[in-house]
Backbone as XML, in Angstrom:
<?xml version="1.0"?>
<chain id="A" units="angstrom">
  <residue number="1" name="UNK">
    <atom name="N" x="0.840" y="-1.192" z="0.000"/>
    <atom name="CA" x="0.000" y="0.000" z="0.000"/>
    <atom name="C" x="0.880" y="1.249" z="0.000"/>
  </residue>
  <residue number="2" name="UNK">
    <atom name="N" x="1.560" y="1.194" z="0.851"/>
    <atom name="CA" x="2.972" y="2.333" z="0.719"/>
    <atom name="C" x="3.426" y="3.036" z="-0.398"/>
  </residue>
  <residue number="3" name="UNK">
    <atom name="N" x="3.680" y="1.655" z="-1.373"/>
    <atom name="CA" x="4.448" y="2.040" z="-2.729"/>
    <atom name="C" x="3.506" y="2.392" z="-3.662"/>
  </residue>
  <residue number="4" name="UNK">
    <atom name="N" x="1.863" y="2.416" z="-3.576"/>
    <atom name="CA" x="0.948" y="2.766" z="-4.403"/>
    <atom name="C" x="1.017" y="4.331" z="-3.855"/>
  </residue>
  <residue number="5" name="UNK">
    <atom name="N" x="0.788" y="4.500" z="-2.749"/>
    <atom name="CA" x="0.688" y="5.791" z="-1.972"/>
    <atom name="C" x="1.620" y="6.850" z="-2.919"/>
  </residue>
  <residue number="6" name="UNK">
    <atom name="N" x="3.290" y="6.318" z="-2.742"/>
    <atom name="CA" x="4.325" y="7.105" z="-3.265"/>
    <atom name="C" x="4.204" y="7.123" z="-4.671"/>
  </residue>
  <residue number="7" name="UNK">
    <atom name="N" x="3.420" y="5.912" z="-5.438"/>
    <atom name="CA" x="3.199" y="6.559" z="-6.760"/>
    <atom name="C" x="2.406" y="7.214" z="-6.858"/>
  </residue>
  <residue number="8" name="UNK">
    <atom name="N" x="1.314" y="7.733" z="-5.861"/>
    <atom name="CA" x="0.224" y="8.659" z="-6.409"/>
    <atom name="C" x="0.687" y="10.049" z="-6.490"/>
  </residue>
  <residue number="9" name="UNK">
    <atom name="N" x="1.055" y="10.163" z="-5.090"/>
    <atom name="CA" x="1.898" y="11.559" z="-5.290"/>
    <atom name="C" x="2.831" y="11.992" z="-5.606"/>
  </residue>
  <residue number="10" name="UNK">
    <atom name="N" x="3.308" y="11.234" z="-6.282"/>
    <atom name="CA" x="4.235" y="11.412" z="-7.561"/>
    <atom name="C" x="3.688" y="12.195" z="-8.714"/>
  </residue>
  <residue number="11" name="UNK">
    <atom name="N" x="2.505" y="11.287" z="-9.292"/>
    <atom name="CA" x="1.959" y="11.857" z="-10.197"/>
    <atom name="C" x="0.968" y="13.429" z="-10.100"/>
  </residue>
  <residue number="12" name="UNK">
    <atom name="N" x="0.949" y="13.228" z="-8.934"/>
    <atom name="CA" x="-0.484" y="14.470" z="-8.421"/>
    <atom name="C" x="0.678" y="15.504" z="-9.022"/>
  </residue>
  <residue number="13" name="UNK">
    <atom name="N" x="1.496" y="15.999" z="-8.646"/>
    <atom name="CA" x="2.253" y="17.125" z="-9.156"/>
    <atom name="C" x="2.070" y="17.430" z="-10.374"/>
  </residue>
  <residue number="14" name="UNK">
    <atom name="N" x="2.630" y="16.678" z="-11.446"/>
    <atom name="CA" x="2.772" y="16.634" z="-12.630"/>
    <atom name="C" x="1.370" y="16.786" z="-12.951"/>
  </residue>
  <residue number="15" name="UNK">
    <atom name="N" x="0.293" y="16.598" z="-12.721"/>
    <atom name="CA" x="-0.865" y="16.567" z="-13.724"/>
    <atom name="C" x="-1.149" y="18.180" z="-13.170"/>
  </residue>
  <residue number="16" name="UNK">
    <atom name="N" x="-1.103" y="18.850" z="-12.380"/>
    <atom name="CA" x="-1.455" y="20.281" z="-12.181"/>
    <atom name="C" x="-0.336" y="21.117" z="-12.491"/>
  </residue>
  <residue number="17" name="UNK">
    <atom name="N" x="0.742" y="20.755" z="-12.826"/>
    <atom name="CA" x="1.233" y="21.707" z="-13.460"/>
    <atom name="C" x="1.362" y="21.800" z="-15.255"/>
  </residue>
  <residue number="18" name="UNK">
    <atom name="N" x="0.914" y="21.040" z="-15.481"/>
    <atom name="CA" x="0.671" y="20.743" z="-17.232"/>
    <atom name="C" x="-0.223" y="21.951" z="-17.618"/>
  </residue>
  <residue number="19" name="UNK">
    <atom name="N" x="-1.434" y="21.846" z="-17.047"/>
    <atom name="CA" x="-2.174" y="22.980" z="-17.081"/>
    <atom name="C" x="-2.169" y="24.574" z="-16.849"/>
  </residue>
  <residue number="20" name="UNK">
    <atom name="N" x="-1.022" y="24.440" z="-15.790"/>
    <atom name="CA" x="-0.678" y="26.162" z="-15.275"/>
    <atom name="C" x="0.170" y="26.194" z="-16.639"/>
  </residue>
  <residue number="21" name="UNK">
    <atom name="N" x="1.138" y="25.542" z="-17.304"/>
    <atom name="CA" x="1.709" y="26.358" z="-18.226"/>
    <atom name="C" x="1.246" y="26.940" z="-19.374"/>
  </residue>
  <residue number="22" name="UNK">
    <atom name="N" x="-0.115" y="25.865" z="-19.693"/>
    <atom name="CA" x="-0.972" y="26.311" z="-20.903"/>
    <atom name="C" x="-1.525" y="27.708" z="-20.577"/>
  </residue>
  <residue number="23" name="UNK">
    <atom name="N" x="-1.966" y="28.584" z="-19.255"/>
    <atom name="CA" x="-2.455" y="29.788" z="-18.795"/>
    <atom name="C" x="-1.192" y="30.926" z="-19.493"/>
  </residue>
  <residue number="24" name="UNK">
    <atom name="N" x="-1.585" y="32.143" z="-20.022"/>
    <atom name="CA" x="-0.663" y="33.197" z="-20.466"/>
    <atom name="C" x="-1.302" y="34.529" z="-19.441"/>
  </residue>
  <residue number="25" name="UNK">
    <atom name="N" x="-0.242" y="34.852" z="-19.189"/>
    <atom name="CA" x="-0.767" y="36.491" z="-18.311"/>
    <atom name="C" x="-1.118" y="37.519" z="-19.166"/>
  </residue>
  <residue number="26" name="UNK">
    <atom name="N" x="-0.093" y="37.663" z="-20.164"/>
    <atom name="CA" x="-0.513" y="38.705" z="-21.164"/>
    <atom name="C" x="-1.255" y="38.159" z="-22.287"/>
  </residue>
  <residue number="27" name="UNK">
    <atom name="N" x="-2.190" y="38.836" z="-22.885"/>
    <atom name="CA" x="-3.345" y="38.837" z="-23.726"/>
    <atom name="C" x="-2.626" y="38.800" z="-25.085"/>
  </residue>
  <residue number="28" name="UNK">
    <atom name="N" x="-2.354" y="37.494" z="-25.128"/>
    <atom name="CA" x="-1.538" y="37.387" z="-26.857"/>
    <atom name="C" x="-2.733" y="36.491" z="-27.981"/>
  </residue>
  <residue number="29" name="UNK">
    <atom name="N" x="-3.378" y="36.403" z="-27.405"/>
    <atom name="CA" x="-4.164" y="35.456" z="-28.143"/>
    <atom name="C" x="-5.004" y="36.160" z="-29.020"/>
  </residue>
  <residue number="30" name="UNK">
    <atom name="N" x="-5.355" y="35.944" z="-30.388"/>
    <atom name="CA" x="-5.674" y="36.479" z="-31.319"/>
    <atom name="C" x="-4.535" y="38.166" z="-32.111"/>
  </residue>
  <residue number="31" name="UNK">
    <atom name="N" x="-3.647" y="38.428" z="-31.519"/>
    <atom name="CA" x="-2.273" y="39.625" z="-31.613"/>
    <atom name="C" x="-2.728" y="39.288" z="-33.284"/>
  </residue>
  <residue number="32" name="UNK">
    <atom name="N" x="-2.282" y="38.112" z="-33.523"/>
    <atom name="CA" x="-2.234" y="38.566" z="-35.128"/>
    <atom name="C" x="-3.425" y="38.739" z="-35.851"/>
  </residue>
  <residue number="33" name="UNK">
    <atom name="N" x="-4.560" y="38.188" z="-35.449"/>
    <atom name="CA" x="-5.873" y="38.859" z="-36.488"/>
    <atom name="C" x="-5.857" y="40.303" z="-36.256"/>
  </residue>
  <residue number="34" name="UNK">
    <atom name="N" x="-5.344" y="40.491" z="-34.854"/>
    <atom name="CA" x="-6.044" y="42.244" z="-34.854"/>
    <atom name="C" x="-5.240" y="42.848" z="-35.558"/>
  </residue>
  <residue number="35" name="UNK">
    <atom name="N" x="-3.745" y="42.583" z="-35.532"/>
    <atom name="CA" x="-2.769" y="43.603" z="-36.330"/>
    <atom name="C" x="-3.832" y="44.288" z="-37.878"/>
  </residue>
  <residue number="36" name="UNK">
    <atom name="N" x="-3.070" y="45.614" z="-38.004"/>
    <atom name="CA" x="-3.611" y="46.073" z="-39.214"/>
    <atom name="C" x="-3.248" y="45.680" z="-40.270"/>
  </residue>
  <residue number="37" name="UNK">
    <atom name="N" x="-2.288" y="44.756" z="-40.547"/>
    <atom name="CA" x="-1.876" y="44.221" z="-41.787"/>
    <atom name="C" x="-2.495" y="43.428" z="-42.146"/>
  </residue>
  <residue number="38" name="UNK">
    <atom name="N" x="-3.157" y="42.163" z="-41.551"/>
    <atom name="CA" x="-3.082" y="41.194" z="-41.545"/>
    <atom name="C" x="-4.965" y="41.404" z="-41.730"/>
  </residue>
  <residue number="39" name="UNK">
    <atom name="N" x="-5.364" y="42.224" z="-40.966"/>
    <atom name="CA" x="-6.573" y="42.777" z="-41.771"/>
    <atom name="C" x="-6.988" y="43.186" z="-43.006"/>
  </residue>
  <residue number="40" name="UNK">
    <atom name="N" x="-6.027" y="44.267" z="-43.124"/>
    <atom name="CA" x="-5.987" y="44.641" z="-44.843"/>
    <atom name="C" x="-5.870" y="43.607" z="-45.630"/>
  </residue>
  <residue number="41" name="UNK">
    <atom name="N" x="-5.245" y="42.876" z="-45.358"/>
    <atom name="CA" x="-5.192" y="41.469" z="-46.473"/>
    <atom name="C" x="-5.915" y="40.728" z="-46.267"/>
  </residue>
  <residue number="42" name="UNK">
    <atom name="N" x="-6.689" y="40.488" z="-45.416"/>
    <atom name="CA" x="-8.098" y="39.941" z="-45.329"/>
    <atom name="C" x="-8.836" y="40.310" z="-46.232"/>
  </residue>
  <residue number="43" name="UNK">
    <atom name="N" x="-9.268" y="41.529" z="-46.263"/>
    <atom name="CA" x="-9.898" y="42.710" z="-46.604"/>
    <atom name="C" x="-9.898" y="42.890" z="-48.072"/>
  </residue>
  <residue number="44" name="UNK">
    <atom name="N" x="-8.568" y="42.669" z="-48.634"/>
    <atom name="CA" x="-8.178" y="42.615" z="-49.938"/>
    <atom name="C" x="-8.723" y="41.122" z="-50.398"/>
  </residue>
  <residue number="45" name="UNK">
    <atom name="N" x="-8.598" y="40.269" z="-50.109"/>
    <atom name="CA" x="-8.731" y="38.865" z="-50.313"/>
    <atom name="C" x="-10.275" y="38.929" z="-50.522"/>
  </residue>
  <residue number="46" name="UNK">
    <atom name="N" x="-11.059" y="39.042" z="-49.016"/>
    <atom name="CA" x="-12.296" y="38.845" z="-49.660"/>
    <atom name="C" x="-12.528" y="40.021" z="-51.008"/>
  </residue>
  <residue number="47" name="UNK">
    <atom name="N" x="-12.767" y="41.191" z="-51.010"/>
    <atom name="CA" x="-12.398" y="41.586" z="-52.254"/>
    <atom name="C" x="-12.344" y="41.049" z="-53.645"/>
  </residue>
  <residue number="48" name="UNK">
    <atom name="N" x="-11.404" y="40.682" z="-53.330"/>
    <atom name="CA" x="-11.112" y="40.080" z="-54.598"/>
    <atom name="C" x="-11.981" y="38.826" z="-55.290"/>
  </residue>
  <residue number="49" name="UNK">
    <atom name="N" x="-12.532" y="38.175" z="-54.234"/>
    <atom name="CA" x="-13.477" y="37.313" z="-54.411"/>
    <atom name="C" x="-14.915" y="37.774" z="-54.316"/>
  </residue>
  <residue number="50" name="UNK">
    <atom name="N" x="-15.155" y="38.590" z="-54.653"/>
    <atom name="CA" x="-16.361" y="39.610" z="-54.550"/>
    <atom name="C" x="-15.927" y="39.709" z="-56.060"/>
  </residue>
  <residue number="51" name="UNK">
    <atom name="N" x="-15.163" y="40.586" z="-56.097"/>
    <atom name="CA" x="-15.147" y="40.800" z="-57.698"/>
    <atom name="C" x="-15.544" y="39.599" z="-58.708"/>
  </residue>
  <residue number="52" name="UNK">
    <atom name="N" x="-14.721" y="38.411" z="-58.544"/>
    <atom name="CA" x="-14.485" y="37.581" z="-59.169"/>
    <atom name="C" x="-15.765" y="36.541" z="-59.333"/>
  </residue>
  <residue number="53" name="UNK">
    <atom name="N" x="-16.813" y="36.445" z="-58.123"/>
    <atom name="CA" x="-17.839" y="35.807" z="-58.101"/>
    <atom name="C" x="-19.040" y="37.245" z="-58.824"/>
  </residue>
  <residue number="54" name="UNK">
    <atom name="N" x="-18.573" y="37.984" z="-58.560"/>
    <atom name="CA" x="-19.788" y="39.050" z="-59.461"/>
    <atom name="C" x="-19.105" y="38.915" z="-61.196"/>
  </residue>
  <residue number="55" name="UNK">
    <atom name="N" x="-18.184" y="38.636" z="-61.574"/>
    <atom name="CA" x="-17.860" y="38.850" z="-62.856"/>
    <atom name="C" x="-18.219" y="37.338" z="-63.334"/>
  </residue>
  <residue number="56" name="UNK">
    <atom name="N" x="-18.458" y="36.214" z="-62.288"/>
    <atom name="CA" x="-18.671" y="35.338" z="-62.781"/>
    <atom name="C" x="-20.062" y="35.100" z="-63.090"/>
  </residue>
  <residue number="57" name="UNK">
    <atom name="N" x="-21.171" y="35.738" z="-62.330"/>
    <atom name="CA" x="-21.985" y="36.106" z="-62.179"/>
    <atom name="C" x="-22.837" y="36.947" z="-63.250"/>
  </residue>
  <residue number="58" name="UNK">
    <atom name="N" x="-22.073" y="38.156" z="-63.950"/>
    <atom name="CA" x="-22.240" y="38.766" z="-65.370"/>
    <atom name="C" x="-21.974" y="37.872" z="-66.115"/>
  </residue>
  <residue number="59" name="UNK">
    <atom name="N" x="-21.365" y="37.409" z="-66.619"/>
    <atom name="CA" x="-21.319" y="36.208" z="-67.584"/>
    <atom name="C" x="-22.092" y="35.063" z="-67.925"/>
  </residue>
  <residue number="60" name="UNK">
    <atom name="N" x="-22.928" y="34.470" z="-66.452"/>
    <atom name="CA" x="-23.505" y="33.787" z="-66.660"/>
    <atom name="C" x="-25.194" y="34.768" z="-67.165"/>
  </residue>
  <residue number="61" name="UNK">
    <atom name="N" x="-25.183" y="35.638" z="-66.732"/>
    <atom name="CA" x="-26.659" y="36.522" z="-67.074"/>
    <atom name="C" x="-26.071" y="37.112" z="-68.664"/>
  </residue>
  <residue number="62" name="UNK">
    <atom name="N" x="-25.280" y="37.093" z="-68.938"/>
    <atom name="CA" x="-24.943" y="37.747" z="-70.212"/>
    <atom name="C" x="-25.442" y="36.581" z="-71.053"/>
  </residue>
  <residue number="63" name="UNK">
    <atom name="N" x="-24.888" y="35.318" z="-70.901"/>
    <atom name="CA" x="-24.880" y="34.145" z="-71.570"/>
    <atom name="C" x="-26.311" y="33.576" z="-72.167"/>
  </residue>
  <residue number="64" name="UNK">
    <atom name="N" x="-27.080" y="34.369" z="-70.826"/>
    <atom name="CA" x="-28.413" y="33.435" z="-71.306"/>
    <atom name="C" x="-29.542" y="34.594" z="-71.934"/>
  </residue>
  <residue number="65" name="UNK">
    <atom name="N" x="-28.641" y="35.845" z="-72.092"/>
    <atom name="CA" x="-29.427" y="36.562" z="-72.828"/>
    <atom name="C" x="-29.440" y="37.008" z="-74.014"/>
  </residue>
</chain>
């Protein structure tokens, strides 16, 4: 019973600190969607697929008229 004992609390440590390291103090999470670059090129992208589904879009109404 002893040597079950000393393996438990062995392990008890290790499983609560796995978790504290995944925690961050400073607020980094999402840093890069907000940047302004990384927006604009969002921004541009959909764009561009706006265009490209409306021109695909004229073509097909052109086609059948």
């Amino acid at each position: 019973i002893m040597i079950s004992r000393v393996a438990a609390v062995r392990r008890l440590p290790r499983a609560f600190a796995v978790p504290a390291r995944l925690y961050t103090i400073g607020r980094t999470e999402g840093s890069v969607a907000e940047s302004k670059s990384f927006g604009k090129k969002e921004k541009a992208h959909e764009d561009q697929f706006i265009r490209k589904h409306e021109a695909e879009q004229l073509a097909k109404l052109k086609a059948e008229v």
